[in-house]
N, C-alpha and C positions, 0 to 999 in steps of 0.2 A: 605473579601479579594477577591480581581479580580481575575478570572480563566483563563486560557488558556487551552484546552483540543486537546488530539492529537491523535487519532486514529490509532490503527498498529492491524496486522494482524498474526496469525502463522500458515507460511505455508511450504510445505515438500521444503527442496533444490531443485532447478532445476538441477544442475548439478548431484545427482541422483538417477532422474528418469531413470528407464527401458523402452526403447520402445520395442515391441514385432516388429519385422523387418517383418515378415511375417502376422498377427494380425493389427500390429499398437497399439494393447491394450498397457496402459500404466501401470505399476507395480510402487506405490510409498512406497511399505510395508517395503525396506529396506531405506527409504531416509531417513535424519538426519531431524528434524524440527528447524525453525530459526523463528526472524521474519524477512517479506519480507523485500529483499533489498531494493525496491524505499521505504517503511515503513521507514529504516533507515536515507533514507536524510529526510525523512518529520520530524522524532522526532527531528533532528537537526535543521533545519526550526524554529518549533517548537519554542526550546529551544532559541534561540537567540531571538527569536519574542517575549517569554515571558520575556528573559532578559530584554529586551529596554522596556518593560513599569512595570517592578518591579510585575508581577503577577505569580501567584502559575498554575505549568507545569504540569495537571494528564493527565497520561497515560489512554488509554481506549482501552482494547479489549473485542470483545466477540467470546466464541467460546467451546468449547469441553474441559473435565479437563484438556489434554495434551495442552493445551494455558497458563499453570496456570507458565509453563517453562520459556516461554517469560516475564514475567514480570520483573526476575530479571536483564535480559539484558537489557529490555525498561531504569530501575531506573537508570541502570551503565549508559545509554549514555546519564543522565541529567533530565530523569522524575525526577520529588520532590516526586509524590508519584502515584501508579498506583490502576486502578480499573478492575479485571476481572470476567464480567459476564458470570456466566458460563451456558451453553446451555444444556436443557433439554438433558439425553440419548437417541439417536436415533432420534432427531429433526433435520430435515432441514431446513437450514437457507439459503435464495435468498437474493438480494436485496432488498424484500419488507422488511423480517421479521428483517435483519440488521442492517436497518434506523431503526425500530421504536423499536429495544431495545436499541439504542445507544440515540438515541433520548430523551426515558424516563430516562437513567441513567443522561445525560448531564441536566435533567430538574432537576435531585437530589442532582446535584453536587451545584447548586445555586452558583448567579453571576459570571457566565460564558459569557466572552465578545467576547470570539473567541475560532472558531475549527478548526484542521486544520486536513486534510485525504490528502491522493494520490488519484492522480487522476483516479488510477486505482491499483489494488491488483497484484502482480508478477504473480498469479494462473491461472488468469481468466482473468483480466482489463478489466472490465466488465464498466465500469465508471459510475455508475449506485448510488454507495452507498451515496457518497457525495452530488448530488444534492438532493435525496430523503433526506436524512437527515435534510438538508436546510427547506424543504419543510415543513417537519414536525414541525420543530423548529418555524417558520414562519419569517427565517432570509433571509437578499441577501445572494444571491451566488455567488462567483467570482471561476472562475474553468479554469484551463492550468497555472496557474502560475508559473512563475519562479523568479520573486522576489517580497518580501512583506515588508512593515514598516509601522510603526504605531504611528504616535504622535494623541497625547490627546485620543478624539474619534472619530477619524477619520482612514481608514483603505486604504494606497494606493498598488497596485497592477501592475505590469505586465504579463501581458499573451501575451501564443504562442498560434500565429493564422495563423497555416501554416507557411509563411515563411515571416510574419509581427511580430510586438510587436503592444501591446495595453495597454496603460496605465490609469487605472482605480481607483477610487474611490468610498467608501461608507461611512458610519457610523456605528459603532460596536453597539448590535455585530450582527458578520457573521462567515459566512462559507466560506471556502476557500479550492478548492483542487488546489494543487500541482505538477509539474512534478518532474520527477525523478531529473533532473539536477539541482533541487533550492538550494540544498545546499550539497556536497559530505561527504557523513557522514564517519568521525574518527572513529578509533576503540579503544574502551575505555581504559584507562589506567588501572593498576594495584590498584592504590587508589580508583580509580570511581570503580570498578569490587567489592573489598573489602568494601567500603560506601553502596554499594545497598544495603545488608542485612540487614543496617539500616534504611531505608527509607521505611515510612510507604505502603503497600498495603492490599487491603481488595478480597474478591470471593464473589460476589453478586450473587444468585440462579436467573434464568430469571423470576422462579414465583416472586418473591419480587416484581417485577417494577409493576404489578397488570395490565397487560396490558389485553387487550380481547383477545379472541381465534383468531379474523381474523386478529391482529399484530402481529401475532406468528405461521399464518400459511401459509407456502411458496406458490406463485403463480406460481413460474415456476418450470420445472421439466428439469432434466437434460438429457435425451435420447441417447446420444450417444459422449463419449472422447476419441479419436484418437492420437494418437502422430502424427509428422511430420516425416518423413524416406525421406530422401535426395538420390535420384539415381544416381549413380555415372558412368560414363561411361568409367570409370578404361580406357581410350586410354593411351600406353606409347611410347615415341616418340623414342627411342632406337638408333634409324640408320640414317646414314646424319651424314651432319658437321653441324655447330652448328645453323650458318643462316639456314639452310634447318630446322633443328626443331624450331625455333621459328617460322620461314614462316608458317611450318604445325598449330602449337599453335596457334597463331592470326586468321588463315583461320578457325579453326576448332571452335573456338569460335565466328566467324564474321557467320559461319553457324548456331549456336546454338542461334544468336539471342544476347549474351552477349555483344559483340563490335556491334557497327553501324560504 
């Protein structure tokens, strides 16, 4: 049976994270974990992409046991059935080591004609995972897309390129990353939320995939994560009639560089 495989990620809510205001250091120890929002229109994507040509939709993450959470959310929003590889304790995972566990499982999955990832993870958007993946698989790559269809074997595509569209073509299978906007994901129903429990998934150990030690050991190292702290210049325009405060607003912004 033909696959579709769709890649999501589980990562802490942004809404909260702690920025240390003096620091900058970020605290994500009380944040809830999800999977990522652009994740969500991609499983949607996804799902309709595998509807129009009749192929079986696995979910695929990897990541740390607390990912093992996400799966049931992935099934409810139309996975057929999920695969989470679970990441050694204490192992870092980049961009390299990413690709090539997602790369070996998708080789396990057989007759898989199409994958689809975001173009970049909510965390980091590092845009890095998807081409590598591609690379490894030894598939095309079509990457910014915001719409995709598929007759027969044939894969057509548009991407954002700045402030053009590009309309593309290849032959399956491929790889495809996605923008956030490709498809605005539903929040699952009450039936779909209750059906996931029944919808097959497995935890594949990252030893299983029998990969070498230099596709499992990270290249890059993270040195230094900052939050953003926004300064505010708390000015209140109190006094005056009313034109007199927005005269002041407008100047005081046209000084800051905001209006031209």
């Amino acid at each position: 049976m033909a696959r579709t495989v769709v890649c999501f990620k589980w990562v802490a809510a942004e809404g909260e994270l702690r920025v240390d205001p003096a620091t900058r250091a970020v605290d994500a120890s009380s944040a809830r974990r999800k999977i990522s929002d652009y994740d969500r229109n991609t499983i949607e994507a996804a799902r309709v992409a595998a509807g129009s040509i009749g192929s079986e939709l696995v979910g695929l993450t990897f990541g740390g046991p607390d990912a093992r959470t996400g799966i049931k959310d992935a099934l409810a929003r139309g996975v057929d059935r999920a695969v989470h590889v679970v990441a050694d304790e204490g192992a870092r995972a980049d961009g390299h080591v990413t690709a090539h566990v997602l790369a070996a499982q998708v080789r396990r999955l057989e007759d898989v004609d199409l994958v689809l990832c975001t173009e970049g993870a909510s965390d980091t958007y590092a845009h890095e995972t998807g081409p590598r993946l591609g690379e490894l698989l030894g598939w095309p790559v079509v990457t910014n897309v915001r719409e995709l269809t598929v007759e027969g074997r044939t894969l057509r595509a548009v991407r954002v390129l700045g402030a053009d569209l590009e309309t593309v073509e290849c032959d399956l299978p491929a790889l495809v990353t996605v923008v956030p906007e490709v498809a605005p994901a539903p929040i699952p129903g009450l039936r779909s939320v209750l059906g996931a429990a029944k919808k097959p998934s497995e935890q594949v150990p990252v030893a299983d995939l029998g990969l070498p030690a230099g596709a499992v050991t990270a290249r890059t190292t993270v040195t230094s994560f900052l939050g953003y702290v926004a300064a505010r210049r708390r000015v209140v325009l109190a006094d005056g009639a009313a034109q007199d405060k927005v005269d002041a607003l407008v100047a005081g912004l046209a000084q800051d560089g905001v209006l031209r």
